[in-house]
N, C-alpha and C positions, 0 to 999 in steps of 0.2 A: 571429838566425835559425839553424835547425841546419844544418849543413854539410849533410847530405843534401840538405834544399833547395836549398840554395843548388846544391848540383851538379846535379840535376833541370835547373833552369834554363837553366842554361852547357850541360845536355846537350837541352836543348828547341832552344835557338838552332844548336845546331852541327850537330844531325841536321835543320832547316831544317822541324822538327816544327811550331816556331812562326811563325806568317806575321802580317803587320801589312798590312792593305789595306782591302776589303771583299768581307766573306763572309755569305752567307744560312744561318742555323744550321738544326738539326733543329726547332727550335721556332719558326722561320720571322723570327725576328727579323735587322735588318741591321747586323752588327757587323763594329767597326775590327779585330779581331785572331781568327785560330782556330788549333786545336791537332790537326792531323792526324797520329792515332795510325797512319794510312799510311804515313806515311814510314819507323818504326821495322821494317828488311825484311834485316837482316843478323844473325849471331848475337852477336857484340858489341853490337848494339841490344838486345835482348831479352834478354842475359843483364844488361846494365846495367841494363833498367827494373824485372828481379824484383828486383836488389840493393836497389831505391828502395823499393819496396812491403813486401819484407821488414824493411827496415828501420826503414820507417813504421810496421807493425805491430808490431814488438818496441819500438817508443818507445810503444805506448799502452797504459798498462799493465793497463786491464779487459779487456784485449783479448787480448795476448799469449799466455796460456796457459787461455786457454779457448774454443777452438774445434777442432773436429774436422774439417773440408770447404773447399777453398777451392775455391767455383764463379766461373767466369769465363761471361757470359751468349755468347752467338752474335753475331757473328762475332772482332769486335774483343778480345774479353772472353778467350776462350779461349788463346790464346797469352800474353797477361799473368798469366791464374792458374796455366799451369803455370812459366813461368818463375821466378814465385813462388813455389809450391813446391820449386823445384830450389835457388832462392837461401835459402828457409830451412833448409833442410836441409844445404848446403853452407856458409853462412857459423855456422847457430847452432844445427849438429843438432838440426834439430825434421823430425820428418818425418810431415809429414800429406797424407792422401788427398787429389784433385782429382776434380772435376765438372764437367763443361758439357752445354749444351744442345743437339738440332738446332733447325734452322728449323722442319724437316717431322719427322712420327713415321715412322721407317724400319720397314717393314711385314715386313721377311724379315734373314733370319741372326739374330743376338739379340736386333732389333727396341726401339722402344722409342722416347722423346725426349732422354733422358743418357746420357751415355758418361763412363765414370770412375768414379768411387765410386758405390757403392748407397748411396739415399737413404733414412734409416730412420728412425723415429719421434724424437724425441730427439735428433738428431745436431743439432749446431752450425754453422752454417754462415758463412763470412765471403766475399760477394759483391768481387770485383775488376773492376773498371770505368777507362776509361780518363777520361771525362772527363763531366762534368755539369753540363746548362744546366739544362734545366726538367724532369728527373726523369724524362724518358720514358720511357727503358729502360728503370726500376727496378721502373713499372708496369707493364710487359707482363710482366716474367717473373715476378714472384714470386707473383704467382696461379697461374702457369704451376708452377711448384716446391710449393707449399702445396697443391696438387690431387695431387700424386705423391707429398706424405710430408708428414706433420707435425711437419716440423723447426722449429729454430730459426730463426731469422735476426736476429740481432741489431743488426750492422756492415758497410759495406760501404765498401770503399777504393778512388781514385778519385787518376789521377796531378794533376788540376787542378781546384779549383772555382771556376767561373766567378761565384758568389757572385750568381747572378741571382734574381730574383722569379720563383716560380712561378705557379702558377692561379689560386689564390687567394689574391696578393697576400704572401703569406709568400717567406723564399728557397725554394727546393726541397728542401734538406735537411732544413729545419723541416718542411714537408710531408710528407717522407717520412719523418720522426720520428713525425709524428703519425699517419700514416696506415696505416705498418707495424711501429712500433716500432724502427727503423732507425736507427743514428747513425750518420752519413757524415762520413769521416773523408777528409781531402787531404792526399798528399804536401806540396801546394803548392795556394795560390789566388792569385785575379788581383790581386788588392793587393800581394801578395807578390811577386808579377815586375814587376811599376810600380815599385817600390821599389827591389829590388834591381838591376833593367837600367836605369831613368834615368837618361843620359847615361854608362853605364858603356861601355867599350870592350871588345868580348868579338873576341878574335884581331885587333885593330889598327880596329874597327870601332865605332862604336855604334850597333844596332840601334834602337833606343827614344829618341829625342829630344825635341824640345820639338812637333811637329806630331802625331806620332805618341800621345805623351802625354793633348793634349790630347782627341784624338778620342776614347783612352779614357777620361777621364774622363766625356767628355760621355754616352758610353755609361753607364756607371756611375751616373749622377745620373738616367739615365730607368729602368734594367733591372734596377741591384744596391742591394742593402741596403744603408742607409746606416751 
């Protein structure tokens, strides 16, 4: 596993990002474990999460130097893709534009539904997202960006994938492959922290043991690809 991930991880547990219990997700499902990108509320959080993303991105290599825009969607979205921008340009001088969305179209001063880079024909775009069950966000905005400009959208990068079955029955990534031409790329996925926290000790502790385990697996066997 690349050390990035592996610190992802160590930094899920320690910012207390990652919880093990029972939580009701966006797509209504009841799962053993979730990843609240809430928690991340200091500027050492956020200048660590752009170093993950940035880094994610320079590991993939169709990826790396062909894009112009990094849009981070509302609310969540937005503070991950500028710290991304700040982290690529600060660790591996690349320096590209950012975008986000509002909720509402702001009707006075320069008006509008983006803030950030103008959005123009052609332009490239790589969506940053914090985490993805069943694709829902990816749905609402990018018809929402494709009505404003006929950009690209190729990629979109995403700190966890939860590796689950979407609508129809595919994961969601596949979905959103097929549906928008999209390939969803993950710092990290859920197999990938089963793996690497089982029965490991992170600061005198282990998070992740043999109950905790198993409830994800049992999740896994009803909701994720096998």
């Amino acid at each position: 596993m690349l050390k990035f991930k592996e610190d992802l991880i160590l930094f899920l547990v320690r910012t207390k990002a990652l919880k093990f219990g029972e939580f009701t997700t966006k797509s209504g499902r009841q799962s053993p474990y979730f990843i609240n990108a809430g928690s991340f509320r200091s500027g050492e959080h956020i200048e660590t999460l752009g170093n993950f993303y940035a880094d994610c991105i320079m590991n993939t290599e169709n990826v790396k130097n062909d894009f112009d825009i990094l849009f981070g969607p509302a609310y969540k979205g937005i503070p991950l893709c500028i710290s991304t921008a700040c982290a690529l340009y600060r660790k591996y001088n690349i320096n590209k534009e950012y975008c986000f969305n509002r909720k509402e179209v702001k009707d006075h001063g320069e008006g509008g539904m983006f803030v950030g880079a103008s959005l123009s024909e052609g332009d490239k775009l790589i969506i940053i997202e914090d985490v993805m069950s069943a694709g829902t966000s990816i749905r609402e905005n990018v018809p929402l960006i494709r009505q404003y400009a006929n950009v690209i959208i190729k990629d979109e990068f995403i700190l966890v994938d939860r590796m689950e079955i979407g609508y129809n029955g595919k994961t969601a990534p596949q979905e959103i492959k097929e549906e928008f031409g999209i390939t969803v790329h993950s710092i990290a996925n859920v197999r990938e922290i089963i793996d690497f926290l089982y029965n490991r000790e992170v600061d005198g502790k282990v998070v992740l043991g043999d109950e905790e385990k198993d409830k994800m697996e049992r999740y896994l066997e009803i909701y994720c690809v096998k």
